[in-house]
N, C-alpha and C positions, 0 to 999 in steps of 0.2 A: 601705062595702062590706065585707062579712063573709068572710072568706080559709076557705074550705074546706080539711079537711084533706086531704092527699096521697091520690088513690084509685087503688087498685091493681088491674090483673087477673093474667094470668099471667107477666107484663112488668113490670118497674118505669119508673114514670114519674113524670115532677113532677107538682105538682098542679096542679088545673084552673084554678087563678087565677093562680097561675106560669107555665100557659102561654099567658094573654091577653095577655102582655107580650111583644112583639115583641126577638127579639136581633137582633145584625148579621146571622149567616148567614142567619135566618129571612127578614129584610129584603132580602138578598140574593137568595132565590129568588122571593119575590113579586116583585120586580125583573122578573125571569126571565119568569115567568107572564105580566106583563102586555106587558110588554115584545114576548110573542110573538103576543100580541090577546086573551089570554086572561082572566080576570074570576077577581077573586078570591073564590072562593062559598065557601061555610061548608063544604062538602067537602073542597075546596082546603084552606083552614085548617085544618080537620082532620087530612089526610093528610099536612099538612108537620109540624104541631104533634106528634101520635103518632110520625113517623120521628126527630124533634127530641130528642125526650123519651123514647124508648124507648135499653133498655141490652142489647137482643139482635137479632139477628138477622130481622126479624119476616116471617112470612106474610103473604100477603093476607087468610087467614083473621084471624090475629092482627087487623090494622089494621082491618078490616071489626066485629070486638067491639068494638075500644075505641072507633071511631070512632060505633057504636051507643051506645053506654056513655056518651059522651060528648053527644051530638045524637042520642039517638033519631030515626028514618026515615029516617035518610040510607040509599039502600040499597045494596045490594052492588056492582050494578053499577056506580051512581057512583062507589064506590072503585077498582074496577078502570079506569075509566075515565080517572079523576085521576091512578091510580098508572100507565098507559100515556103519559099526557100529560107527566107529571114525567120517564120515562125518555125519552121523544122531546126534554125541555127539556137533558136532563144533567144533569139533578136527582138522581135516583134510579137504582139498578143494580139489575136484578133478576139474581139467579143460580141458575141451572138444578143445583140440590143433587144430583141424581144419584142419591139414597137418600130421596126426600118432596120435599113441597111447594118451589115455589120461593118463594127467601126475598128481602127486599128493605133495604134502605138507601142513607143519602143517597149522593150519590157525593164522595169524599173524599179523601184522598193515596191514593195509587194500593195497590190489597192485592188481593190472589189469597185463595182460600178450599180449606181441608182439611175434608174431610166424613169422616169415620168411619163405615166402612158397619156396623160393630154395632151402637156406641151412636149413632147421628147428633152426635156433636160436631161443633165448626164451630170451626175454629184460623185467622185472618185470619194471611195472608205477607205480608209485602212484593213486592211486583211484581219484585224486583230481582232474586229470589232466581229467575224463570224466562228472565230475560231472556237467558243461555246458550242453552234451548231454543227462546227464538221465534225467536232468531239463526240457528240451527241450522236449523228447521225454511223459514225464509224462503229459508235460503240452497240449501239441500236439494230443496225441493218448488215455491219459489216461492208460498208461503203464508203469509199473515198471520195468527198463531193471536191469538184474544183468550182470554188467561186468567181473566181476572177475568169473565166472562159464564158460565162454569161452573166450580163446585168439580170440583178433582181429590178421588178418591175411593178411601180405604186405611184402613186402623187404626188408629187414635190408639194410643201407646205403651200405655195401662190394657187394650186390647182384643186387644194381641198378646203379655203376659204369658202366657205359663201358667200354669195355674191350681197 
C-alpha cells in the first residue's frame, strides 16, 4: 500500500492513510454509534475521521468539502445528518457562534468559547472560569445556563486596541 501525501484544504489534517488507522478515541465513538443501533457507513467514518484530524474549529460547511474531498458523493445532507446524530450520541458539540456559521467539534474536557465579533476569532475557556455565573444564574432565576452550546461574544484584545 502506497502512503499518500498529507492533503490539505483550508484546515490542516493528517493524511488520508493516517486516517484509516483507527485510534482509541476513534474506537471509542464507533463504540458509541453502534452501540446506539447505528451502522457504521463511510459518512460516519468520515465525519468522525475530519472532526479527528482537523486542528480548527470546523463548519458544516468546512466538513461537507473535505468529507467530498475525501469520498466524492457523499452529499451534504448526509453530513448534517451524521453530524446531528453524533450530537444526539455526545459525540460532537455544535456551538451557535453568534457572529457566522455554527462551528462543531468532538465533545471533550469541558471549554466554553469566545468569539470575537470583528475578527471572528475563537479562544476555547475552561468551563471553570463560568461556573460563578451559572451558579448565580441558577440560583437567581432558577435556570440552568449551558455555556458551552453558545460562544459569548466580545473583542479579542487585537480588535479593542486603538489604532
Amino acid at each position: 500500500m502506497t502512503t499518500q501525501p498529507p492533503q490539505r484544504s483550508g484546515t490542516t489534517f493528517r493524511s488520508v492513510a493516517a486516517s484509516r488507522m483507527t485510534n482509541p478515541r476513534e474506537e471509542q465513538i464507533y463504540i458509541l454509534v453502534r452501540g446506539s443501533g447505528g451502522r457504521l457507513t463511510v459518512s460516519t467514518r468520515a465525519v468522525v475521521a475530519i472532526l479527528l484530524d482537523g486542528t480548527a474549529h470546523l463548519t458544516a460547511d468546512d466538513i461537507i468539502a473535505e468529507a467530498g474531498r475525501r469520498h466524492p458523493g457523499i452529499a451534504a445532507s448526509t453530513i448534517y445528518r451524521v453530524l446531528q446524530r453524533l450530537d444526539e450520541l455526545g459525540v460532537v458539540e455544535h456551538v451557535h457562534s453568534g457572529h457566522g456559521p455554527t462551528f462543531y467539534h468532538l465533545r471533550e474536557a469541558g471549554h466554553a468559547h469566545l468569539v470575537c465579533s470583528e475578527c471572528g476569532r475563537i479562544i476555547d475557556i475552561p468551563d471553570q472560569l463560568l461556573t460563578g455565573v451559572s451558579r448565580s444564574v441558577k440560583r437567581t432565576y432558577d435556570f440552568r445556563i449551558e455555556p458551552r452550546h453558545t460562544a459569548l461574544i466580545g473583542r479579542c484584545d487585537s480588535c479593542s486596541t486603538p489604532n
